[in-house]
C-alpha positions as CSV (number, residue, x, y, z in Angstrom):
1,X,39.2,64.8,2.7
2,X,39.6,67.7,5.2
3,X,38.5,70.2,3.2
4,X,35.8,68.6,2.0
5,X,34.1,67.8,5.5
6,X,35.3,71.1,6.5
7,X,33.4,72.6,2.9
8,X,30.2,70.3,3.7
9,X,29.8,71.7,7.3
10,X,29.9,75.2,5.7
11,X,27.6,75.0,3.1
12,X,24.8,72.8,5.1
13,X,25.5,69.9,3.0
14,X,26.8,67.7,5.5
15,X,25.6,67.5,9.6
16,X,27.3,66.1,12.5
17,X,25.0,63.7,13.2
18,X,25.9,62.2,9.6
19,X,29.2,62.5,10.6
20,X,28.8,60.6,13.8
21,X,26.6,57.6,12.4
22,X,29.7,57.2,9.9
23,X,31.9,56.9,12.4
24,X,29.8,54.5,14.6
25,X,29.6,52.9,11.3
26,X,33.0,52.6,10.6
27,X,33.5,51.3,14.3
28,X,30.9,48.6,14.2
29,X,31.9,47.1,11.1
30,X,35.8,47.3,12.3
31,X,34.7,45.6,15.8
32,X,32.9,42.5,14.3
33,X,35.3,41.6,12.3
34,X,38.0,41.9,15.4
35,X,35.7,39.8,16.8
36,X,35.9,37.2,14.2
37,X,39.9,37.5,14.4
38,X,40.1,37.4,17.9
39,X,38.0,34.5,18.3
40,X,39.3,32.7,15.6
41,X,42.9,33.3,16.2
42,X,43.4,35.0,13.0
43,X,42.2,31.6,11.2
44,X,38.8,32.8,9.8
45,X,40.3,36.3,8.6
46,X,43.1,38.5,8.6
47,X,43.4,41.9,10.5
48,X,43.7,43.9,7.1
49,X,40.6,43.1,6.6
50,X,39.5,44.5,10.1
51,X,41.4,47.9,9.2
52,X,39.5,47.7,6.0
53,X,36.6,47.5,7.5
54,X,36.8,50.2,9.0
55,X,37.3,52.3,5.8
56,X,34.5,50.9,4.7
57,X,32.4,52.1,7.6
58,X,33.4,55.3,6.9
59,X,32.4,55.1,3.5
60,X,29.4,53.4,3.9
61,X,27.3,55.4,6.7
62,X,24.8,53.8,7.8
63,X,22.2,51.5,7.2
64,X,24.5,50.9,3.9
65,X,27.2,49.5,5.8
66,X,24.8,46.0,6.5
67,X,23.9,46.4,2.7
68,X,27.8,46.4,1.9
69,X,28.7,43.3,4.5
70,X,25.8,41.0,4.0
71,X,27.2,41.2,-0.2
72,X,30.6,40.8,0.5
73,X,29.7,37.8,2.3
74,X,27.1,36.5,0.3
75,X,29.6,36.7,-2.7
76,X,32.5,35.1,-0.7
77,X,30.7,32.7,0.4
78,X,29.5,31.8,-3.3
79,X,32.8,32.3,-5.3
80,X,34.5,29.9,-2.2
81,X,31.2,27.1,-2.7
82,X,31.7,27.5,-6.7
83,X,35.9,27.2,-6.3
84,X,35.6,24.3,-3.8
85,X,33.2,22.6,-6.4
86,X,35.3,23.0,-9.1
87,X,38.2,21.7,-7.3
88,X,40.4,25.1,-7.4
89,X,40.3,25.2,-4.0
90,X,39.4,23.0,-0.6
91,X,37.6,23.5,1.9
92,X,40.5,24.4,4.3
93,X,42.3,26.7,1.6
94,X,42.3,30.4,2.5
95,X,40.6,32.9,0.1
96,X,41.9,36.4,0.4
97,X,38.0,38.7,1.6
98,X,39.2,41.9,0.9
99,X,37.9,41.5,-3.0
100,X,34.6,40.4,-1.9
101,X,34.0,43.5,0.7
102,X,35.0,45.6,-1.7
103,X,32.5,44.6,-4.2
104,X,30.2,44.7,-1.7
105,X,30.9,48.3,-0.4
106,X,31.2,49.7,-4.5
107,X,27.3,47.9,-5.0
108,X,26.0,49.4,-1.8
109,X,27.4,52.6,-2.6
110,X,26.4,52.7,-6.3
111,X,23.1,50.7,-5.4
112,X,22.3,50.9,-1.6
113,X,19.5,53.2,-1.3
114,X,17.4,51.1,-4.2
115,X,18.7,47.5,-2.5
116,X,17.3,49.1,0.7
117,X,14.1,50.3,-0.6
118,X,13.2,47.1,-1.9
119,X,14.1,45.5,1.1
120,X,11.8,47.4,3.5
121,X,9.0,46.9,0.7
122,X,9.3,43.3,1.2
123,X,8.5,43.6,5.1
């Protein structure tokens, strides 16, 4: 991972202001969901996920990184509606959210420039 940032830098393919908006990234998304633990007590989600999080700032960049949150989310948010339905879970059951913001982060990686694009053609 070293060598490769190192590699980038030398061959032009990589700036430090990219470097820094990952890294602000990577903060942002870690400090709202330390927010959400702290204020919750750890009841509305668990500190792996803020550590992951974090990784997935780092991945992300931004504006991908609000691409790769609002779908993990969004897909939470779905799969718990469609188990609490179906009676596999209740509504006070705990679902684990790193599967969901990592599905989000792999779709905004693979798909975040074209999500984004259509997006900013809709406004």
């Amino acid at each position: 991972s070293i060598i490769r940032i190192f590699y980038s830098f030398s061959t032009g393919l990589i700036y430090l202001n990219d470097v820094v908006l990952y890294f602000l990234s990577a903060i942002g998304a870690s400090l709202f969901f330390f927010l959400i633990w702290f204020f919750s007590k750890g009841m509305a989600m668990g500190f792996g996920d803020v550590k992951l999080a974090f990784l997935v700032g780092l991945i992300l960049g931004w504006p991908h990184i609000i691409i790769g949150l609002f779908l993990g989310f969004l897909l939470g948010a779905i799969v718990g509606t469609i188990m609490i339905i179906l009676k596999k879970k209740h509504k006070d059951s705990e679902i684990p959210f790193a599967p969901f913001l990592l599905l989000g982060m792999f779709v905004a990686y693979f798909f975040g420039e074209i999500i984004l694009n259509w997006y900013l053609s809709l406004i």
